[in-house]
N, C-alpha and C positions, 0 to 999 in steps of 0.2 A: 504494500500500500504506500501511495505515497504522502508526505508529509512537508507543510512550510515551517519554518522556523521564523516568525518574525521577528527582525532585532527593533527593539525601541532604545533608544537614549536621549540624553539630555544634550540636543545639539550645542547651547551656549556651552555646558562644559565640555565639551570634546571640543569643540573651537578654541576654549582659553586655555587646553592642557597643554602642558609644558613640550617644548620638543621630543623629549628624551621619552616622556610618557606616551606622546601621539607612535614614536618608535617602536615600542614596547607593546600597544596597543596591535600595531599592523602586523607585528610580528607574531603576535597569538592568534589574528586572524590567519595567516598563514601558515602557522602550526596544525589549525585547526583544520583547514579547508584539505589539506594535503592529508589528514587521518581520515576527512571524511570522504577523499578521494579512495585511498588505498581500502580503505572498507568495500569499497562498493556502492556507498551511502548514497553518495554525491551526485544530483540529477544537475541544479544548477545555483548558484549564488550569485549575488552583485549590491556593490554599496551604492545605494541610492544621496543624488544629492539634496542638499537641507534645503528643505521647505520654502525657501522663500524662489526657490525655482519651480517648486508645485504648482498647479494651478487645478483649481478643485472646480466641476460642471454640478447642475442643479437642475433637475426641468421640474416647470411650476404654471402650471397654467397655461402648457402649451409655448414655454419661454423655456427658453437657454437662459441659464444666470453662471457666470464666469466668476473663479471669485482666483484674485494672484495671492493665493496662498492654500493652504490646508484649512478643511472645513473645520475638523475640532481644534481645539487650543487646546492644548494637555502639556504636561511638566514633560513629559516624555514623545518623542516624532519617532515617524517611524522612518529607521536608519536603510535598512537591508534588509536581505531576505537568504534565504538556504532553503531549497525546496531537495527533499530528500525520499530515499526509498529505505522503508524499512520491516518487519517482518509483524511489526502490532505499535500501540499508542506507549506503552512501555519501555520499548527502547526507540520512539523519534522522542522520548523525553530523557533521556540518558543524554542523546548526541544534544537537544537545550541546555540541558545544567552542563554540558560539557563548551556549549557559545561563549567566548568571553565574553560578552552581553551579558549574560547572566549574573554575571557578579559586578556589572557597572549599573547595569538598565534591568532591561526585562525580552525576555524571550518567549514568545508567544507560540507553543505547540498547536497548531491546527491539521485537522485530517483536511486532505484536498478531495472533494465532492466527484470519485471518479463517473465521468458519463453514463456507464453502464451500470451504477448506484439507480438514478434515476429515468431510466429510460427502458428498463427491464420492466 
């Protein structure tokens, strides 16, 4: 089955962290992605960039509404993603608390809604 990993963090502080930190940070990304590769896990990843390049649509009355930002406001945006395969909800929550996300932000375990779920 397959599984997203949503990463949330707190963009203002990942922009103000320290060089050595932002370093340290990439590098656990890359520890990570390269385990989740050799497993098998690994369908696809990518660090999305902050919010203020979003642009979030709305239909309301037969209108388009545009808005240059993210619709919710929240202490936490949503950074990246890891979309994975794995053998139950049990372990795509192993490879979450294994996200460095997980111990800065929050990583959001969701099953992906496969076609054949709903179409059977």
């Amino acid at each position: 089955m397959r599984y997203m990993l949503l990463i949330y963090n707190d963009e203002a502080a990942m922009a103000n962290a320290p060089r050595d930190k932002t370093e340290q940070t990439l590098a656990a990304y890359g520890a990570y992605t390269e385990a989740l590769k050799k497993s098998g896990a690994y369908l696809a990843g990518e660090r999305l960039r902050p919010t203020q390049a979003a642009t979030s649509i709305r239909m309301a009355n037969g209108k388009t509404n545009v808005l240059d930002r993210p619709y919710a406001d929240t202490k936490e945006q949503l950074a990246g993603f890891y979309m994975i395969e794995a053998t139950d909800i049990d372990t795509a929550m192993e490879w979450g608390a294994r996200c460095p996300a997980a111990s800065t932000g929050t990583v959001e375990v969701r099953p992906i809604w496969e076609m054949t779920d709903y179409l059977s």
